[in-house]
C-alpha positions in Angstrom: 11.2 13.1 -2.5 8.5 13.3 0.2 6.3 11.0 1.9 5.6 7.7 0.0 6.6 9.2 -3.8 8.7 8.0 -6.1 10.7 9.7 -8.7 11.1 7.3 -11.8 13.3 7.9 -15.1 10.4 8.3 -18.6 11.2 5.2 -20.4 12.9 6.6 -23.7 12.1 3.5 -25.7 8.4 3.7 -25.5 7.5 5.0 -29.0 7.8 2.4 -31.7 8.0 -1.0 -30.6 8.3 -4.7 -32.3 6.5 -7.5 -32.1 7.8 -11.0 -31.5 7.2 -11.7 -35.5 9.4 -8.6 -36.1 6.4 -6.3 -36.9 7.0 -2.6 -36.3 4.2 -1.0 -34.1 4.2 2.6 -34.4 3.4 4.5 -31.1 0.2 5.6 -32.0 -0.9 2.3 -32.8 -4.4 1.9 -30.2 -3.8 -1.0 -27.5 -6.9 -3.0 -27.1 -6.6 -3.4 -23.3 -4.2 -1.3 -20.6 -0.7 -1.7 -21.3 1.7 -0.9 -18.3 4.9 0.0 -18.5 8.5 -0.6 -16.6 10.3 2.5 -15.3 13.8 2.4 -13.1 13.2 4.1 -9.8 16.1 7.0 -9.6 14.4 8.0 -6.0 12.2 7.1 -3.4 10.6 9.0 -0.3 11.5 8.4 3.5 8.1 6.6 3.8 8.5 3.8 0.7 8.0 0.2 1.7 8.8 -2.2 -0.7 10.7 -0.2 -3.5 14.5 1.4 -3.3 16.3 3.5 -5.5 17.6 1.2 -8.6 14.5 -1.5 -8.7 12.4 -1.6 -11.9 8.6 -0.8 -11.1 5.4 -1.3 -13.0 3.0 1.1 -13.4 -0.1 2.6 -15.2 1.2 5.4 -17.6 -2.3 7.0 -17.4 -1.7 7.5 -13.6 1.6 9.9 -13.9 2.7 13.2 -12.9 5.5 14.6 -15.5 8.3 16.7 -14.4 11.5 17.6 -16.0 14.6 18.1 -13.3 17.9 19.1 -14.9 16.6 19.0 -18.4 15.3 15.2 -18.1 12.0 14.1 -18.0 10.6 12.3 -15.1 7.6 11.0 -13.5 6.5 11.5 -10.0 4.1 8.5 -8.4 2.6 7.4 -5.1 4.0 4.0 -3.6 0.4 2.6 -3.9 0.5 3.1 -7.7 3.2 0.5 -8.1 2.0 -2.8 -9.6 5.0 -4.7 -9.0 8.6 -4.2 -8.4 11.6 -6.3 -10.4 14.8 -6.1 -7.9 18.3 -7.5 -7.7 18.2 -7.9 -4.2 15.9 -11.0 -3.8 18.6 -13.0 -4.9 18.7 -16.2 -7.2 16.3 -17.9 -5.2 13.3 -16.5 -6.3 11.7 -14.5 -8.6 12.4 -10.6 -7.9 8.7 -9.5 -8.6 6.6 -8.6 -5.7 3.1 -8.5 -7.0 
């Protein structure tokens, strides 16, 4: 990766999806508001920050560039896309999201 990109695994779950009542939402069901979604980072440019390779980002899904490597699906982001960033690496002691 170049620069301040990140390469980020397509979330394979992302179609159907149940509610907390156990009610099946089918994928093309319209969202009232932006929904974001969580991606694994798989690799990260020589110019990221605050993300490394294995932390869970958020991002707009609206905002992505596909690309398949290898026969897998991927998208490609700027750093400054990122809404926050879940990682193991904080430790117990707090949270893990940097917002």
């Amino acid at each position: 990766m170049l620069h301040d990109r990140l390469l980020v695994e397509v979330d394979r779950e992302a179609g159907e999806r149940r509610s907390s009542g156990g009610i099946v939402i089918p994928a093309t069901a319209a969202m009232g508001a932006r929904r974001l979604s969580w991606s694994k980072v798989v690799a990260a440019g020589p110019h990221v920050r605050s993300v490394e390779v294995g932390d869970k980002v958020l991002f707009e899904p609206e905002d992505k560039a596909e690309v398949e490597v290898a026969g897998e699906l991927y998208i490609v982001m700027r750093e400054r896309d990122v809404h926050a960033v879940a990682a193991d690496r904080v430790g117990d002691s707090a949270t893990g999201l940097y917002l």
